[in-house]
C-alpha positions, 0 to 999 in steps of 0.5 A: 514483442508483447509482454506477457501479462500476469493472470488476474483470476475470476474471483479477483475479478469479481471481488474487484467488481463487486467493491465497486459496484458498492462504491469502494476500492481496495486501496480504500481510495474513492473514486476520483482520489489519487495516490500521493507522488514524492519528489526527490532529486539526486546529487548529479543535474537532472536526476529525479526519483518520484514514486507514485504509491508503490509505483517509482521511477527514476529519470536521468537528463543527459546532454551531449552536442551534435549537428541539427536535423537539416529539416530543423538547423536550428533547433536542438533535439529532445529525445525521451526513453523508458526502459521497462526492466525485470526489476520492476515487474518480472513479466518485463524483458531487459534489452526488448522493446515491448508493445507496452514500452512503445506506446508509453514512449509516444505518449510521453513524446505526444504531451512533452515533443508535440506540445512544444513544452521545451524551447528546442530554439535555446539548445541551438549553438551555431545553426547548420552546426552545432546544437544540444541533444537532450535525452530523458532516459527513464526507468522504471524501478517498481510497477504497481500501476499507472507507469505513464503518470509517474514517468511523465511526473519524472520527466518533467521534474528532470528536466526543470531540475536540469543544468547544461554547461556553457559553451562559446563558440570562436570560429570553428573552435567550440570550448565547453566550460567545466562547472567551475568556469562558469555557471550551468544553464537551466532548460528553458520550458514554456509550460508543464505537460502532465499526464492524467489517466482514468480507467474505465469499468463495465463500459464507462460506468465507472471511472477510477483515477490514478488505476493501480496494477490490479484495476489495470488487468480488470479495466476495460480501457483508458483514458490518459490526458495531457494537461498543463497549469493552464487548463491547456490539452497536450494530448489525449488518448482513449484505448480499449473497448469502452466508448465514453461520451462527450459529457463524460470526457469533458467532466473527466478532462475539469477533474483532471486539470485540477491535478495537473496544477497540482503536480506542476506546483509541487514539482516547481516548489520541490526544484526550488528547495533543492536549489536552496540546499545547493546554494546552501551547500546542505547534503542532497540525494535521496538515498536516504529516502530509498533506505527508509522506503526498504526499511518499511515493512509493506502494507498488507491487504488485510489492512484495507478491508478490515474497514468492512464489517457486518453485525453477525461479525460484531455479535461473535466477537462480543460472544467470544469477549464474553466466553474469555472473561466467564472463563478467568472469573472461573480460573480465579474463584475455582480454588475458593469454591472447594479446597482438599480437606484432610480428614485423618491419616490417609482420609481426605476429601473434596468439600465445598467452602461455603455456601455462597462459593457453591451458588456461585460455582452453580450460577455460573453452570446455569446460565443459557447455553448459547451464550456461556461456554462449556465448563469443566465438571470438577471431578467427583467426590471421592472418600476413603476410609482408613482401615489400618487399625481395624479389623472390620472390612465393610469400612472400606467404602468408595462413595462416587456421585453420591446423592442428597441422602448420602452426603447428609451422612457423610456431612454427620460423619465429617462433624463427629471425625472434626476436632472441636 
């Protein structure tokens, strides 16, 4: 049964496109850039925990004994599982095996099984009778693409990692020793498969290494190669629609092998320090990692694309900037330029300090239209007469927007109505 695939729209489509057509991705990644796997080992033998971006995996190596395969007596079995649950993409379906978790499983076998990375001769007991069957059971906890590298990152660091007790064989009797009685066995590996995939946009025109979940659904195919620190191919495997050349394959195969070294390193240095620990009885397991990754707030898109930016942009935001400090340069002077002055029992009126604040005040209301922006008209003069004690009734006058010749009255009324 085929998973059902999430709708990826047009506009995601071209807008993913588009970047690459200018040379960038998303994530901010060139082309050839992989994201960063963290290895992390858990309590048990052969418990592994490696993410790859967002994308995270956990394998567990298990062992039981049991009779070979007649065509093989004396060569134990490696069997290797992912399990594609809803915890990791809802789209998945638990307990189904989907088109996409078989052909993760034969690829898996293809790099570690067809190229003999394991001594299957070591895992024998007694031939015709007893061998060991190793099981890989992988599961993938978070998709956000490129499963197959980190499943087979997980893979092989569980099975470096791992330890199988001992067994002595008297007769017919077979006698498994605890931990206690003697020391487990490491698994014997001849060299570390490591896969590599590319996707492949516009028919071979552009190769991006390490796809994430949205470059998947708008690739046209892939490329996944198996390579060992040795510069040895393990495996290959184009599917899609787009047809590479030799060259390109070539070129792409040296770009990956370098990456398979990489890994190969990292992983045999991260076994090695967890080994250190162990010997030194130090606190191991990665559940502290998983709650610092929980506790993390998630990365937003918005992050990404702040790196692009244009002139029209930069010229509004220093617009903006500017109209932000024109206006608190008027919050603060607006109380200076004019104050209420009382003029006598119920009079007051609105009177400018000076001159300087008034050309100021005026300054600030001349500047080019397109570059300030609009401020507030001070509300219009208002002068009120009082007319308790008299008895004429053309005293009460109400002057609105009054002009040049009658603010020169009013500014001779004001002078004789001031005490000296």
């Amino acid at each position: 049964m085929s998973v059902r695939k999430t709708t990826i729209s047009n506009c995601e489509k071209k807008f993913l496109l588009k970047n690459l057509s200018e040379g960038n991705r998303l994530d901010g990644r060139t082309f050839n850039e992989f994201r960063k796997v963290n290895l992390e080992f858990g309590k048990d033998w052969g418990c592994c925990y490696v993410s790859l971006g967002k994308t995270k995996v956990l394998a567990q190596v298990s062992c039981e004994i049991q009779q070979p395969k007649s065509s093989r007596p004396s060569e134990g079995i490696l069997i290797i599982n992912i399990e594609l649950n809803p915890l990791a993409d809802p789209n998945f379906e638990a307990g189904r095996s989907s088109d996409l978790s078989v052909q993760l499983n034969r690829l898996l076998e293809k790099c570690l099984k067809d190229s003999k990375a394991v001594d299957l001769e070591s895992l024998c007991i007694k031939m015709n009778e007893k061998v060991w069957v190793i099981r890989v059971d992988i599961n993938v906890l978070n998709h956000e693409g490129n499963i197959l590298d980190c499943a087979s990152i997980a893979a092989l660091a569980a099975l470096t990692h791992f330890r199988r007790p001992d067994v002595t064989c008297d007769g017919e009797e077979f006698t498994i020793h605890s931990l206690k009685q003697r020391d487990p066995i490491p698994t014997v590996i001849h060299h570390y498969p490591v896969c590599v995939t590319y996707s492949i946009f516009s028919g071979g025109e552009f190769i991006l290494a390490d796809p994430t979940l949205l470059e998947e659904g708008v690739s046209d195919g892939f490329l996944s190669i198996g390579l060992n620190a040795y510069k040895e191919l393990c495996g290959l495997h184009l599917i899609g629609k787009a047809a590479l050349n030799l060259d390109v394959i070539m070129s792409t195969a040296e770009k990956a092998a370098g990456r398979a070294s990489n890994i190969v390193q990292q992983i045999k240095e991260s076994v090695q320090a967890d080994n250190e620990k162990r010997l030194e009885k130090k606190d191991t397991g990665f559940h502290k990692t998983v709650l610092e990754e929980i506790e993390k707030p998630l990365e937003d898109l918005s992050l990404y694309l702040n790196q692009w930016s244009s002139n029209k942009g930069k010229k509004k935001k220093k617009k903006n900037k500017d109209k932000r400090k024109e206006k608190e340069y008027i919050e603060e002077t607006k109380d200076s330029i004019a104050e209420i002055e009382v003029l006598g029992s119920g009079t007051a009126a609105l009177v400018p300090n000076d001159s300087e604040s008034n050309s100021k005040w005026e300054a600030c209301q001349s500047e080019d239209e397109d570059e300030v922006m609009v401020v507030e008209i001070p509300a219009p003069v208002v002068e009120t007469v009082d007319i308790a004690n008299t008895d004429s009734e053309e005293e009460a006058v109400v002057i609105l927007n009054a002009d040049s010749k009658t603010k020169k009255k009013k500014k001779k009324l004001k002078n004789k109505t001031s005490p000296k």
